[in-house]
N, C-alpha and C positions, 0 to 999 in steps of 0.2 A: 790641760784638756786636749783630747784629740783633734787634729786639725783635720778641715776635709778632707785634705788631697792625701794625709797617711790614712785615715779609714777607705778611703777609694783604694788603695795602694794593699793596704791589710785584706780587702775582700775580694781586689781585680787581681792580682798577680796570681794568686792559685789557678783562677778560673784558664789563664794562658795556657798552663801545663796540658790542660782536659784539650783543649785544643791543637795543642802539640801531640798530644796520644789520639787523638781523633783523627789526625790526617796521618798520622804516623801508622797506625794495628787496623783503621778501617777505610784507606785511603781508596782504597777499588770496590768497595760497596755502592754497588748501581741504585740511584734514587729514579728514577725514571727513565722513558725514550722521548726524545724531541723532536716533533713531528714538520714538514717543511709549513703548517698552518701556524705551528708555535712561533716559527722563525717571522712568518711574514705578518703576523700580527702583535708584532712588536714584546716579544716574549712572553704573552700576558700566561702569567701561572705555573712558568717556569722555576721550581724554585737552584737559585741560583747566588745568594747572598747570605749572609750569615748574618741577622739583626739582633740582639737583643732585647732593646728597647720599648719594642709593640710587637703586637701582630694584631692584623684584621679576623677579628670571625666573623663568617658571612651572617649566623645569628645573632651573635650579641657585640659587633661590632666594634671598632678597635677597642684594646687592649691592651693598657701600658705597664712592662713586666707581671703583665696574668691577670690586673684589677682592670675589672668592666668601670667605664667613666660613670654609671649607676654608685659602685661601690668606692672610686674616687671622688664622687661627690659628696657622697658620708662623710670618708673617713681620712680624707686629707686637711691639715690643721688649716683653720679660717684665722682672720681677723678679727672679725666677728662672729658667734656663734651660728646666728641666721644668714652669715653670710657667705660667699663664693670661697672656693679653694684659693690657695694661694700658687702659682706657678711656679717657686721657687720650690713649691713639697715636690709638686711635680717634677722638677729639674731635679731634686735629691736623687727621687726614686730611679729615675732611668741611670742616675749614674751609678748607684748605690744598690740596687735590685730590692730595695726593703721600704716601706713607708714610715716617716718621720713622724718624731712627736715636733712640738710647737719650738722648743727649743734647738732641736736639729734645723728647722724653717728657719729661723731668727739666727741661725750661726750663717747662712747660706746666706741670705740679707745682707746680713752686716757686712761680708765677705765680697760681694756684689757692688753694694754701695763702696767699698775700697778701694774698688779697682773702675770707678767707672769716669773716672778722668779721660777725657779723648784728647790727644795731642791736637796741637794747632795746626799744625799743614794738614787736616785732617778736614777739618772747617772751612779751609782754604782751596781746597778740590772742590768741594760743596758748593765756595760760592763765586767758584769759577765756573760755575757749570749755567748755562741759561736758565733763567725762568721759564723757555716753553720746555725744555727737560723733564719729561715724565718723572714722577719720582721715582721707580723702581731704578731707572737709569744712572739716577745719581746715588741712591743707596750701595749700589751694587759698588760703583766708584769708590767710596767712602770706605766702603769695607777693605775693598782692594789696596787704599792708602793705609791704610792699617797696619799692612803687611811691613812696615817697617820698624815696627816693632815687635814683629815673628821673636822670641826667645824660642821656636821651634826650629824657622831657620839659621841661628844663631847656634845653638846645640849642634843642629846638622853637620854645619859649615867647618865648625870644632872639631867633628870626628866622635860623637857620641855614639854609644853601642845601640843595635837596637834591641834590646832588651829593655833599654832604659830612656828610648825617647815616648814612650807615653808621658814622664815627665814634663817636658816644654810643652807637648801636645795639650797637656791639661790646663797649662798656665796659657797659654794663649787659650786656651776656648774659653776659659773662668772669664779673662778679660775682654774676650768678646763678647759674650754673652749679657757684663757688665755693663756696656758701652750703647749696646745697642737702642736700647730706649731713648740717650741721648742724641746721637744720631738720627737718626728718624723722626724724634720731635724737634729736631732744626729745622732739616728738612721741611718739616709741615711748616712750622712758623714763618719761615725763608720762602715758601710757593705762597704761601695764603696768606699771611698775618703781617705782612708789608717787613716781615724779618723782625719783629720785635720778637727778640728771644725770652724767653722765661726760666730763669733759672732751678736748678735742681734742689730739691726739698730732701735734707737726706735722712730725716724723720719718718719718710715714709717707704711703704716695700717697695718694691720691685715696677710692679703692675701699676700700684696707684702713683709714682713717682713720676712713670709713660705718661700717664693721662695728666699729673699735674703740668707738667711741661708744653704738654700741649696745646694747655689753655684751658683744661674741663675739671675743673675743682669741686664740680659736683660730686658727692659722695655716690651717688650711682653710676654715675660715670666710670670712679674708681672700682666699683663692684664690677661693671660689666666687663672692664679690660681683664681684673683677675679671673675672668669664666672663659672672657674668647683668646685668654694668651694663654691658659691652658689649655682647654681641646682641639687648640689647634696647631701643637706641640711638634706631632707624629703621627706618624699613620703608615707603620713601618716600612720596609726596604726598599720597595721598588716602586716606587713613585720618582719623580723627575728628581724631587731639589733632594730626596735622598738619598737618593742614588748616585745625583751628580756629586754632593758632598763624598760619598763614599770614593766612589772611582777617581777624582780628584785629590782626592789625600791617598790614594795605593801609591801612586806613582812620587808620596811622601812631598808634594807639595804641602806649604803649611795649613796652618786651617782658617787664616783673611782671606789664602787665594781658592781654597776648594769650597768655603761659605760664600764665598765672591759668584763662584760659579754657579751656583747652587741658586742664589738670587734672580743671573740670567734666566736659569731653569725654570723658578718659578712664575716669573713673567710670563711665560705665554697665556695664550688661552684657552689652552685645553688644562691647566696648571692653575695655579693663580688667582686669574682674572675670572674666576668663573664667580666668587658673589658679585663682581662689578656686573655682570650682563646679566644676574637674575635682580638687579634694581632698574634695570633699564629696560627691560622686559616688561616688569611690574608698572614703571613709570609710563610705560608706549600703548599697557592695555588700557590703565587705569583714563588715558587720554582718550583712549577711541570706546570705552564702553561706559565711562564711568566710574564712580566708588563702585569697587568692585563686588564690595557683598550684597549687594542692590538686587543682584539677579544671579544665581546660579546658573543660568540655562544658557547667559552670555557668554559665564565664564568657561562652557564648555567649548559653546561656538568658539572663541578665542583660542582655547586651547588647541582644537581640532585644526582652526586656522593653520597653529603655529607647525603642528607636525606633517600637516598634508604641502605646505610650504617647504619640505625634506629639513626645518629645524630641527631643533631640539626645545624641550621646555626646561630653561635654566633650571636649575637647582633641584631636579628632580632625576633619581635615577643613581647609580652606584655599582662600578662593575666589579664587586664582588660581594657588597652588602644585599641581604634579601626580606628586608625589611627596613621601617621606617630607622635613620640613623641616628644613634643614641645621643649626639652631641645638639642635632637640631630640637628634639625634646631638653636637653637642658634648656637649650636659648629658647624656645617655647616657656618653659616653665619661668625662667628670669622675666621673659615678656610679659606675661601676665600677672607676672606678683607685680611689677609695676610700672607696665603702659598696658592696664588692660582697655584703654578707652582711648589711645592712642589709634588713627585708619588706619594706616601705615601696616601696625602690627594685625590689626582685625582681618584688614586684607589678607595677610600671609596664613593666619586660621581662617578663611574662608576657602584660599586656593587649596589647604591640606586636605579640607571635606571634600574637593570635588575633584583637583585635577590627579589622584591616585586611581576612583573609578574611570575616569576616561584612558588614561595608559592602559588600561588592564585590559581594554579592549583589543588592542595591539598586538599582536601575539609575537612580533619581533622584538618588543619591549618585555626585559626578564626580571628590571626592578623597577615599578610604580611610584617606590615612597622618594619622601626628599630627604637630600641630604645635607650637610652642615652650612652649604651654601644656599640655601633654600632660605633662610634665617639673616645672618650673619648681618648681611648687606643691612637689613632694612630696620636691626638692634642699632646700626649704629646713626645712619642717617634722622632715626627718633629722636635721637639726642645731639642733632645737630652736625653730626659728622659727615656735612654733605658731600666732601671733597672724594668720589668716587674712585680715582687715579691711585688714589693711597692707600685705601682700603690693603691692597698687594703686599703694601709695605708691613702695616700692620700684622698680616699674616708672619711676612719671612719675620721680623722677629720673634712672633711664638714660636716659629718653627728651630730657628734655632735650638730651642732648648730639646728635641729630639735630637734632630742630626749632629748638632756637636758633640752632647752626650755619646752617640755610637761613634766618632771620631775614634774619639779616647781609646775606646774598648776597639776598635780598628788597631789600633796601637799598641793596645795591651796585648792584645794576641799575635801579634804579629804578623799581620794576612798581607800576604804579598798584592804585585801589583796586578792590575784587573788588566785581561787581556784574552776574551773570548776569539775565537775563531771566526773566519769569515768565508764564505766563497762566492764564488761570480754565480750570476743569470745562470749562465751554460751548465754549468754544475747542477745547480737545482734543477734545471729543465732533461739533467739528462737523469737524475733522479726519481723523478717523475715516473720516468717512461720505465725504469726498472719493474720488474715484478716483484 
């Protein structure tokens, strides 16, 4: 039987060539002018990267290799029939550009669960790090001890060609990608759970493996990790931890040190941290007005509060989606099939009814609806997941399974190192004054 990494190899290596004739016969084909507004607003819509993996449509919202998450949530193989995708289809597809039957999932699995042994000095960073140590802080660490088992830089060091270092690139993402639920549900145990670890079930996928680990043996539990560790994969190129993944691995660092990076990146809080502040948000109204679906007419007062304050209203908003975004409708729909009597989640369908009419008032505000962070937060905290700090964590490992996957193909193509142009103040100001 075919192994992954020769079916990746049978359908990535051609695609290199196109890309070789593409910089080669169309390499002075102008895509657009970059305006000094593009520059100073942090290149937003510049296209300037080459992803495969996704793309955003402003209507139907990301898109992983061309299937709207509507049509991945059909037709990507479940566990169960009424149940969630599995993220491992997901992780095929971006590798592989085609969607899986049940059996291609199940080779991915088994292949996953092989590799997800984490060496001991690895745990040992971990639990040399304090307890007041945020966790994104020590994840990031953990990933980076990783790095000593690079067979990426190990290949390098060798003198391998680059035609053929997608090879080690792929074997280190496979086993990053393997590892990573373990890691992170240390992590959790080690901050919260007085370090009683729980060991790994390898009976089970990917997804529900994370949550048994972590302590949530609940079958819904398991359901909801395989929903929010897939839509929250990718969300192609030019986002922070994607970009930092990419531009870190040009410069052919391996991919512990550019998903290390990548981690940093998504830490922040314009990045990241954005469902931690829409439960905190939710937490700080619900205190000063109440169960919030008590009153509509509060929840606009509050709202109004928040924006004439020069915030923002967590989770609402999208700068390039122009409608409600598709991933918060799935975790809508999960929420209702079962916490539909749960506050928590009432609340979040109550602020959908009301705080989109108040944005649209705004005429500075150019998207009203929410987006995947709008949800996210308040799916998990239902079920117990109060530790807000982690929530981040939980992200960077869905995310992985985009941005490693576009590693590879980084590698398969062979795309040099990233190194845009810069100029000073002076420059631009005397650009200005041109006509």
């Amino acid at each position: 039987m075919e192994s992954l990494k020769e079916k990746f190899a049978r359908i990535a290596l051609p695609q290199a060539d196109k890309v070789k004739e593409l910089a080669r016969e169309h390499g002075d084909k102008v895509l657009g002018e970059v305006t000094i507004g593009n520059v100073l607003s942090g290149m937003k819509g510049v296209v300037s990267l080459l992803t495969v993996t996704s793309k955003l449509d402003p209507e139907e919202g990301i898109r992983f290799r061309g299937y709207s998450i509507p049509e991945l949530h059909k037709n990507l193989p479940k566990l169960h029939p009424e149940g969630e995708p599995l993220p491992e289809g997901l992780f095929y597809l971006m590798l592989m550009g085609e969607l899986p039957d049940k059996a291609q999932v199940d080779m991915v699995s088994r292949e996953l669960n092989m590799r997800s042994q984490v060496p001991k000095h690895v745990f040992d960073v971990i639990d040399a790090m304090p307890l007041t140590a945020k966790p994104m802080t020590i994840f990031s660490a953990a990933i980076i001890a990783m790095a000593t088992e690079s067979r990426f830089q190990k290949a390098y060091r060798e003198g391998i060609g680059k035609k053929d270092i997608w090879e080690p690139a792929f074997e280190d993402v496979m086993n990053l990608v393997a590892r990573l639920p373990r890691i992170a549900s240390y992590i959790y145990r080690r901050l919260y759970h007085q370090n009683m670890q729980i060991e790994a079930d390898h009976y089970l996928d990917w997804a529900g493996n994370f949550a048994h680990m972590m302590g949530y043996d609940n079958e819904e539990v398991k359901r909801l990790f395989r929903m929010y560790l897939y839509i929250h994969a990718d969300h192609e190129g030019g986002n922070v931890s994607a970009h930092t993944t990419h531009l870190v691995g040009s410069a052919l660092s391996n991919p512990y040190y550019a998903f290390g990076a990548a981690m940093a990146g998504l830490a922040g809080p314009l990045h990241g941290l954005a469902n931690q502040e829409v439960i905190r948000w939710l937490q700080k109204m619900i205190e000063e007005i109440g169960y919030v679906c008590d009153s509509k007419e509060r929840i606009r007062e509050y709202v109004v509060k928040t924006i004439e304050s020069g915030r923002v209203v967590p989770g609402y908003g999208h700068a390039v989606l122009r409608k409600t975004d598709p991933r918060f409708l799935v975790q809508r729909e999960f929420a209702l099939k079962y916490l539909p009597n749960n506050p928590l989640i009432q609340a979040v369908g109550c602020l959908y009814e009301v705080v989109p009419e108040v944005l649209k008032t705004y005429q500075k505000i150019k998207n009203p609806w929410p987006n995947v962070d709008a949800h996210s937060g308040a799916l998990l905290l239902a079920y117990g997941i109060k530790e807000y700090d982690f929530y981040t964590v939980l992200f960077g490992v869905s995310r992985a399974l985009g941005v490693l996957s576009q590693l590879v193909w980084d590698r398969v193509f062979g795309l040099p190192i990233e190194r845009p142009s810069s100029q000073t103040l002076e420059w631009f100001l005397e650009q200005a004054e041109k006509k």
